[in-house]
C-alpha positions, -999 to +999 in steps of 0.1 A: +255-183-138+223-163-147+228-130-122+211-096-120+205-066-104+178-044-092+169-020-063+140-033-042+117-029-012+113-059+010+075-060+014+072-091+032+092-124+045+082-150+053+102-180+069+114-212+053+129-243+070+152-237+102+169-210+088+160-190+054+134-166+047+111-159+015+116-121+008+089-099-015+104-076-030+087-043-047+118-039-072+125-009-097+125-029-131+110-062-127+076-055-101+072-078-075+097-106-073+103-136-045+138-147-036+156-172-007+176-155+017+196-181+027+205-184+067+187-146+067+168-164+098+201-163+122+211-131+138+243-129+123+235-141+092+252-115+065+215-115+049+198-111+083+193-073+088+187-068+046+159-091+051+138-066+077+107-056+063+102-019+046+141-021+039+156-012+011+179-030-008+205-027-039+207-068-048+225-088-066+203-121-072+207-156-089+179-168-108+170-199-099+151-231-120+119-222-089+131-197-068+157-170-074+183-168-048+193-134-029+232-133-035+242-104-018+226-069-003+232-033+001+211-018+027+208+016+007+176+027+036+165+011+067+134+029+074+144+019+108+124+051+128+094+035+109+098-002+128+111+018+156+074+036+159+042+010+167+020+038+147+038+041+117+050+004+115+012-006+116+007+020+088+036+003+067+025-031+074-009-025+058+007-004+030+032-035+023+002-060+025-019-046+000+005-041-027+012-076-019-017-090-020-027-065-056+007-070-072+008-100-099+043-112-103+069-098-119+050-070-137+071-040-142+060-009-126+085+021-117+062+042-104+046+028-079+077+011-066+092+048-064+057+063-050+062+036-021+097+048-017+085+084-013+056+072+012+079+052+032+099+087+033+072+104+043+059+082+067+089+082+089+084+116+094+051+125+097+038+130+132+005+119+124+004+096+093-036+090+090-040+118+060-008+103+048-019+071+041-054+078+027-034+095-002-009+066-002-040+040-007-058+064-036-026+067-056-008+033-055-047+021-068-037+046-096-005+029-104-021-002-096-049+000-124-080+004-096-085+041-089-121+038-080-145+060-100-140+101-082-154+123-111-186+109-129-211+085-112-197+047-110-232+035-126-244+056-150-215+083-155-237+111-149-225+141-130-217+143-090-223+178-087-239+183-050-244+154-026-232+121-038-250+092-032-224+073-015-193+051-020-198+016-032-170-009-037-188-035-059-200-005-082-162+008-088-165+042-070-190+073-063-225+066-071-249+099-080-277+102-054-303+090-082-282+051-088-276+050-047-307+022-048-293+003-078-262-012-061-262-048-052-244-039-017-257-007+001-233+023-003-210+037+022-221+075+030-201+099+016-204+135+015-201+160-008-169+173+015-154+136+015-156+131-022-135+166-028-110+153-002-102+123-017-098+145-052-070+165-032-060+136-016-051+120-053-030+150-067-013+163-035+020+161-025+024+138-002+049+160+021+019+183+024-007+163+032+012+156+068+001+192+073-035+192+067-061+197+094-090+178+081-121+176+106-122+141+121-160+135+104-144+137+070-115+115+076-140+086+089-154+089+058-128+086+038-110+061+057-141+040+055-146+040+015-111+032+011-107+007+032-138-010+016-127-006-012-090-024-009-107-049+009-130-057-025-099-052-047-083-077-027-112-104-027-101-114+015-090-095+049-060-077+045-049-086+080-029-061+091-056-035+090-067-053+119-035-050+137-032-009+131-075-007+138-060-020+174-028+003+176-047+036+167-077+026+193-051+022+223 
């Protein structure tokens, strides 16, 4: 019986037949992997409460001819304040979608799954996680392989000193005010004031970036790039930015 074991975040499930669920899981050693949770779909199914999403999980798992099969879970950390708070479980949702969705299978990488485990540790505290997850988008792109371009121009790699000429996805970053014309897809503004935010943003800690106060104006513009940007990375909707657009507009 071919068994092993890894730590792992449940980024998504998904159901299958009457009673199982898919889980992806963000592991430790083997990147993103799928496995059955057999009967994880009843309440008092032994799998059930491992198989919640943002949980995570020491497991012990049978690899399967298809699908590997979740043998048995530890529930090391629930995250349950996070699912317990609309806010921050909208925040997680889109965080868990978009590593999804950029993830290939079963491509180690350490880092980023224990960055997400520090963000998810964050984010159940924070009081207000907006900051928080602007840094959380700029540096799982860095362990992801698509920081967009912060320190030279995207185009022509000439300087950015004073006003940028704006964000643009399709270009790979920060355009210099004299290639702003030259994209294919008109750039997103961004100031000279976003630009060194999303620098901080990249190498901060994210337990102090809950403290910032960081004029709304800035933030828009940050949140706007970024978003854009995933979105492009992505190549579709990441559909739970939807959901949190609505929760934060209430």
């Amino acid at each position: 019986m071919n068994l092993y074991r890894t730590d792992g975040i449940v980024l998504r499930t998904r159901p299958l037949g009457e009673a199982d669920k898919i889980l992806t899981l963000l592991t430790r050693d083997r990147g993103k992997i799928e496995v059955v949770a057999r009967g994880a779909r009843r309440p008092r199914n032994r799998l059930a409460a491992a198989s919640q999403p943002f949980t995570y999980l020491k497991v012990l798992i049978f690899a399967g001819k298809s699908l590997d099969q979740l043998s048995q879970a530890e529930i090391i950390k629930s995250f349950g304040l996070i699912r317990e708070n609309l806010v921050k479980m909208a925040y997680a949702s889109f965080w868990s979608e978009f590593l999804d969705l950029l993830l290939p299978l079963e491509e180690e990488n350490t880092g980023l799954f224990l960055f997400s485990l520090a963000g998810l540790t964050v984010l159940e505290k924070a009081e207000d996680p907006v900051l928080l997850s602007r840094a959380f988008e700029l540096r799982a792109m860095q362990y992801l392989g698509y920081l967009p371009e912060l320190t030279a121009c995207a185009r022509c790699g000439g300087s950015l000193e004073g006003a940028p000429g704006g964000f643009s996805p399709d270009s790979g970053g920060v355009l210099c005010f004299s290639c702003k014309d030259e994209a294919e897809i008109k750039p997103l503004a961004l100031s000279a004031g976003g630009l060194e935010l999303m620098r901080k943003l990249l190498t901060a800690d994210l337990r102090s970036v809950i403290t910032w106060e960081v004029p709304a104006a800035l933030q828009r513009e940050v949140e706007g790039a970024l978003t854009a940007f995933l979105e492009y990375r992505s190549e579709k909707p990441i559909k739970s930015l939807g959901f949190l657009q609505s929760i934060l507009s209430i």
